[in-house]
C-alpha positions in Angstrom: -0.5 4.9 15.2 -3.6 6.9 15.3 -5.5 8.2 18.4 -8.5 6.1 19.5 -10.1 9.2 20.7 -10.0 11.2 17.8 -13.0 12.7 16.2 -12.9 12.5 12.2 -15.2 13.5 9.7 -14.8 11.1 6.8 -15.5 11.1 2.5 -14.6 8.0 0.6 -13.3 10.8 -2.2 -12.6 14.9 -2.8 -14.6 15.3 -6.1 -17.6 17.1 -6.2 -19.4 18.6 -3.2 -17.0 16.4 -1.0 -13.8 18.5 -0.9 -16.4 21.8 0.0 -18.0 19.6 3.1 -14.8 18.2 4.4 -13.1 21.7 4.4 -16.3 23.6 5.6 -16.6 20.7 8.3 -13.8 20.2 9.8 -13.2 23.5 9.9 -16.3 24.1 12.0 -15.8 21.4 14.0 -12.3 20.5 14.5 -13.1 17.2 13.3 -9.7 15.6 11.7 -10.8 15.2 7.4 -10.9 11.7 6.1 -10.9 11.0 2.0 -9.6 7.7 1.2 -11.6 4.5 -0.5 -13.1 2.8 2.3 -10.7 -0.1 3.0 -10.0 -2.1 5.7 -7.5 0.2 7.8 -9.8 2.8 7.3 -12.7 0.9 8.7 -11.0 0.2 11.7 -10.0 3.8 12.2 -13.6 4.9 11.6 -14.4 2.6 14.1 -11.9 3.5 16.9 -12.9 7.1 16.6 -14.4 9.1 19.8 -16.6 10.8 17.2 -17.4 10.1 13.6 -19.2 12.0 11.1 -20.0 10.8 7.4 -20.0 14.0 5.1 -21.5 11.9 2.6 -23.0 8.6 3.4 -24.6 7.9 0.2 -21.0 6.9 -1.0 -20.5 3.6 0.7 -24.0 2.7 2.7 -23.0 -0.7 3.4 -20.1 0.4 5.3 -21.6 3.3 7.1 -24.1 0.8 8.4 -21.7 -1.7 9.3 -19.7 1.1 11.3 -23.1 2.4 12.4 -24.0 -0.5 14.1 -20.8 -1.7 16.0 -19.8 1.7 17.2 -23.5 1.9 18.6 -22.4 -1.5 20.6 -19.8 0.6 21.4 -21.3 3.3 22.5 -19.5 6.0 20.3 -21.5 8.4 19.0 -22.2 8.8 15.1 -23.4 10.9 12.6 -23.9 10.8 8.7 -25.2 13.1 6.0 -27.7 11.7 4.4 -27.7 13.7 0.1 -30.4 11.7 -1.7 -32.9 10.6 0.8 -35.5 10.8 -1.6 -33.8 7.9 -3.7 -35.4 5.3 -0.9 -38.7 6.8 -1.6 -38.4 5.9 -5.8 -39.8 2.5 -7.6 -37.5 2.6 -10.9 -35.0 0.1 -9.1 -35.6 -2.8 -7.3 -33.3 -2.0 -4.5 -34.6 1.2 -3.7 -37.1 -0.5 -1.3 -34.5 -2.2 0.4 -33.1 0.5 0.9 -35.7 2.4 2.3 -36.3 -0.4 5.2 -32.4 -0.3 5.7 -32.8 3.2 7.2 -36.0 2.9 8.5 -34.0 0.3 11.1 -31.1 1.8 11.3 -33.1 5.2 13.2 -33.5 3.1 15.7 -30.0 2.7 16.6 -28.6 4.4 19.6 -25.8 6.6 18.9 -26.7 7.1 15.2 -28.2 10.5 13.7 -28.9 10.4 10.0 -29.2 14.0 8.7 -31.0 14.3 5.6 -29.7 17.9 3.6 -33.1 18.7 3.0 -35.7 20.3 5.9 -38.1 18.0 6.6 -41.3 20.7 5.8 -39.6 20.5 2.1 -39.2 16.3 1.7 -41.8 15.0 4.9 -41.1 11.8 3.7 -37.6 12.1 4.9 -38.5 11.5 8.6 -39.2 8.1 7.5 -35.4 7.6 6.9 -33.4 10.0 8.6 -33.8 11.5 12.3 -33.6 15.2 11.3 -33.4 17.4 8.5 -30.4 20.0 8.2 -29.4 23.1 5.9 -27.4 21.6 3.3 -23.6 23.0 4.3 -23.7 24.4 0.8 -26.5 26.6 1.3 -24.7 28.7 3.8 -21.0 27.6 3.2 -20.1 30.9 2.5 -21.3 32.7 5.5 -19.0 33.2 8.3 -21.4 33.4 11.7 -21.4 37.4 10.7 -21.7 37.9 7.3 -21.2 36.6 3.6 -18.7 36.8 1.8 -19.4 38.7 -1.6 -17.7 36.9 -4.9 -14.5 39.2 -6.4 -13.6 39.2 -10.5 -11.3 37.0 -12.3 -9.9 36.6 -16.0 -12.9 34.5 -16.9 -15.9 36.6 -14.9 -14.1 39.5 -17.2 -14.0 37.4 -20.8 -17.6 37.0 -20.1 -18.7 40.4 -19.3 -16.7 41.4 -22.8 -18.6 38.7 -24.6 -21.6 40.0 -23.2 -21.3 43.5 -24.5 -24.2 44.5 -22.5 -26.6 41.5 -22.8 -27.7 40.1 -19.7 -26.0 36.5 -18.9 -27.2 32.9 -17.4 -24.9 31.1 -16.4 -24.8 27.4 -16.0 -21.7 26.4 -13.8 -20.5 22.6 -12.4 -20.5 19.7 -14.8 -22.2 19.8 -17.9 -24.9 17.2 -18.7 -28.3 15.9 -20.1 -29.3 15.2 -15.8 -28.4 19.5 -15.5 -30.8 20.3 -18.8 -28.4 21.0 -21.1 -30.9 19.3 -24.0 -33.6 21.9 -22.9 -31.0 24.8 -23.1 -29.6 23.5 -26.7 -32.8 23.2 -27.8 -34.2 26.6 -26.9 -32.1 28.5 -28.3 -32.1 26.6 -31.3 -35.6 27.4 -31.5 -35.8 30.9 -30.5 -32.2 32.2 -32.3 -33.2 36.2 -30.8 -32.2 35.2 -27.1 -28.7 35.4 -28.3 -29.3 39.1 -29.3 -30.2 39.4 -25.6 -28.4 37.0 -23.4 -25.4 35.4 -23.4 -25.7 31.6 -21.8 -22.9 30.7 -20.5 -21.6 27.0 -19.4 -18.9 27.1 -17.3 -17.3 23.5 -16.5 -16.7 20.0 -17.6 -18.3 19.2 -20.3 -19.8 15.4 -19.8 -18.5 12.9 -22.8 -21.8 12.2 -23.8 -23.0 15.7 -23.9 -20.3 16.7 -26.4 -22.6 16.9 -29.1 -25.2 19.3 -27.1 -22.5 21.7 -26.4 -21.6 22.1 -29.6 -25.2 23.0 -30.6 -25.0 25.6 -28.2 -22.1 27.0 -29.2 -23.4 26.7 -32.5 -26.6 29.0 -31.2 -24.5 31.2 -29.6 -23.7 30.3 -26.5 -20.2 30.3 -24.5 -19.1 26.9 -23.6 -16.1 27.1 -21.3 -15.2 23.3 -21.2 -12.4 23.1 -18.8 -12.2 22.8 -14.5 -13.4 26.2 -13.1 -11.8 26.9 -9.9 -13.3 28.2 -6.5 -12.4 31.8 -7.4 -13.6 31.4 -10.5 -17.0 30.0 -9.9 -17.8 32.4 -7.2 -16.7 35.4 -9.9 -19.3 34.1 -12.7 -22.2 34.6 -10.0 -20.6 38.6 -9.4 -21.5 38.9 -13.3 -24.4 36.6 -13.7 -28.3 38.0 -13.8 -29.4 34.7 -13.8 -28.2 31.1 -12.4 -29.0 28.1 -14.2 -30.2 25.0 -12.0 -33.2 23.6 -14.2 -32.2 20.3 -14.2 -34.2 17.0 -15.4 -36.8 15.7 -13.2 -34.4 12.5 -12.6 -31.9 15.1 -10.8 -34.0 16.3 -8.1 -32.2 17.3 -5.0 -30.1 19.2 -3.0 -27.9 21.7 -5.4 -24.5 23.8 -4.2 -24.9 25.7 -7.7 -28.5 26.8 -5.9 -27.0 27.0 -2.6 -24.6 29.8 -4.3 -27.1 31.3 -6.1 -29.0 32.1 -2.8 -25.9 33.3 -1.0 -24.6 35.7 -3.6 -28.3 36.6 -4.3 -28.7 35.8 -8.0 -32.1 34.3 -9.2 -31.8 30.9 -9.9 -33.5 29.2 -12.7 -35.6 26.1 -11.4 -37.5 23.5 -12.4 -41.5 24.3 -11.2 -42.2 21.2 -8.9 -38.5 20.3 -8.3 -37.3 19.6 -4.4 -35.2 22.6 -4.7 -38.2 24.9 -5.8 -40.2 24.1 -3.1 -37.7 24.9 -1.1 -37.5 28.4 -2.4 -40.8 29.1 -1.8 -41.1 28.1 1.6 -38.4 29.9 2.2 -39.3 33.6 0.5 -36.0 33.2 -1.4 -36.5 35.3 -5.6 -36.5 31.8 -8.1 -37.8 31.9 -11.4 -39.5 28.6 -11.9 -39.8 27.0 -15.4 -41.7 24.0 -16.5 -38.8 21.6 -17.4 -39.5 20.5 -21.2 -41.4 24.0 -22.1 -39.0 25.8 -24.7 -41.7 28.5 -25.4 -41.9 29.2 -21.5 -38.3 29.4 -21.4 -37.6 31.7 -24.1 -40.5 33.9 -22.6 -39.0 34.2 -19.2 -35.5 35.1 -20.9 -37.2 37.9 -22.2 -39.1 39.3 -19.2 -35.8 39.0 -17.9 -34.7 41.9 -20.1 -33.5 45.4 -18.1 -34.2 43.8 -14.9 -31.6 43.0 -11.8 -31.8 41.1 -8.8 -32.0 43.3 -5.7 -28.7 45.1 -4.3 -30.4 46.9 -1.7 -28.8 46.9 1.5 -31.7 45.9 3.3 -32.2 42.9 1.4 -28.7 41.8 1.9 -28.9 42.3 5.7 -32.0 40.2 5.9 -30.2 37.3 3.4 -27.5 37.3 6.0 -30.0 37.0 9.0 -31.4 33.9 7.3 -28.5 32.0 6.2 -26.9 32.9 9.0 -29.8 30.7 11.0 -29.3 28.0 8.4 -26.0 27.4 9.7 -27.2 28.0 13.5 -29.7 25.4 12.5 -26.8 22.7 11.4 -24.3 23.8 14.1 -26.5 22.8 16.5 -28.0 19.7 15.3 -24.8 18.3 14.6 -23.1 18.9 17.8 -25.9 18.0 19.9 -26.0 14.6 18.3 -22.0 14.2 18.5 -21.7 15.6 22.1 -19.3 18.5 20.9 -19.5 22.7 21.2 -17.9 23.8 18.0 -15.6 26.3 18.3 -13.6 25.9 15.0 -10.6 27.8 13.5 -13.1 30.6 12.7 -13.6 31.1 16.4 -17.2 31.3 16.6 -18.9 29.3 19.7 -21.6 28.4 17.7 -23.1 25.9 20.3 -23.8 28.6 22.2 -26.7 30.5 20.6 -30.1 31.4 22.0 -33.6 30.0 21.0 -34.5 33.6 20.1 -30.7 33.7 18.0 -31.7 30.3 16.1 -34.0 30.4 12.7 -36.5 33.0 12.9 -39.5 31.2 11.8 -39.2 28.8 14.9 -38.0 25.7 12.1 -35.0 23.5 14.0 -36.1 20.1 12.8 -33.4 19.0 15.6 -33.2 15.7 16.4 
């Protein structure tokens, strides 16, 4: 029989980001991990809890409102991360509307904080749907409360530095698709064969079924297509050996990114697309992007070559301050999240992060706290 006054932090599954938030999490937290299909003894456990928190509640929305709104009744404090708030905010399905008046109502719900993953001074129109704006955990997952970790080598970070031979290497990591730009990958280096002499592209993960045919093409151009499941150790070695970090992905696909996230924590430029949620976010932020105009092959093939000889910066001093500001990313979080559940995280790391100073929190004065 399970405790009624257990706190839980739930995910209807462990693919994708979800696995990553529930360890990061609970870890942080103490919160008990949840991943199981909503069903009905799960709802009532969700229910029961002391404290809940949805690491994702784009998964099963009508749930997490139903749960929202009786544990409110209840009195039991709830929180949920909100992943593609700017899906309320589209017109290219009916239901998006609806959607976007669901959450409107639901803020007003004692109890209830709805996080969006991106700052509200990147997506304003968030604050229509959600009480606050966080750090996604990705962006600063792999900081500690003292420093970040740095990525080590494996077999496959070695294969690709041998391929390489001295070219300078993008990689694209995470599931391979049209929505991550594959197409405008395929197609520019079919179009511009000499970036092959100069770079090795590199996709590194499952290969989507309908995207078969685009890898090929790129293998074809000279790409390396590692079509297989890459894990953690592995995908944190790629960005020890990559110059760049792909993450120009369609303008359908704009949001949040944990392949971006890395990117900024192991201080590799990231390819973006220019007007994309996530370059915006670079920029307000002073964080090294290269944008790219999604659709422009020539600009593409240009940027590859200014590229050419050039590394990110290693400089101690710009790892110190990287550190300082992820390090108040995760402040940021820490304490918007507990103040809303009513808990001082002390987690297995051992770091009482509810009990930092205004002058300790991010340094340009930006909580959006609830």
């Amino acid at each position: 029989m399970h405790n009624p006054k257990e706190n839980l932090i739930y995910a209807v599954a462990t693919s994708g980001h979800r696995q990553s938030y529930l360890d990061t999490l609970s870890e942080l937290f103490s919160f008990e991990p949840i991943s199981e299909s909503m069903s009905f003894p799960v709802f009532r456990r969700l229910l029961a809890a002391e404290r809940l928190l949805f690491a994702t509640l784009d998964d099963n929305m009508m749930s997490f409102g139903m749960i929202a709104v009786v544990r409110s009744i209840l009195g039991r404090p709830t929180a949920g991360l909100f992943l593609r708030a700017q899906k309320c905010f589209e017109s290219d399905r009916w239901y998006y509307a609806l959607k976007r008046h669901a959450f409107r109502a639901l803020r007003w719900l004692p109890g209830l904080t709805i996080a969006s993953i991106t700052p509200f001074d990147v997506a304003p129109r968030h604050a229509e749907v959600a009480h606050c704006g966080v750090f996604d955990p990705q962006y600063w997952d792999l900081h500690d409360g003292e420093a970040i970790r740095r990525p080590g080598r494996t077999a496959l970070s070695e294969e690709i530095l041998a391929r390489a031979g001295g070219r300078q290497i993008l990689c694209a990591v995470g599931t391979l698709g049209a929505n991550k730009g594959l197409a405008l990958l395929a197609e520019t280096l079919e179009r511009y064969p000499d970036i092959a002499k100069s770079t090795l592209v590199v996709g590194a993960g499952r290969v989507a079924a309908e995207s078969a045919a685009l890898a090929a093409r790129m293998t074809t151009a000279g790409a390396m297509i590692y079509d297989s499941f890459i894990t953690d150790p592995e995908l944190e070695s790629l960005y020890g050996v990559a110059d760049m970090i792909w993450v120009c992905y369609a303008p359908a696909y704009d949001q949040a990114s944990g392949v971006f996230g890395r990117a900024m924590q192991f201080g590799v430029e990231p390819i973006v697309r220019e007007g994309s949620m996530i370059a915006a976010f670079a920029t307000l932020n002073g964080i090294d992007h290269l944008p790219v105009t999604y659709g422009d092959h020539e600009a593409l093939a240009g940027l590859l070559r200014s590229r050419l000889g050039r590394s990110g910066p290693t400089k101690s001093s710009f790892q110190v301050a990287r550190c300082i500001l992820i390090g108040g990313w995760r402040r940021q979080f820490v304490r918007t999240i507990s103040g809303a559940l009513g808990v001082t995280p002390f987690g297995k790391r051992g770091d009482r992060e509810g009990h930092v100073t205004e002058n300790e929190s991010y340094q340009r004065g930006r909580t959006d706290s609830c």
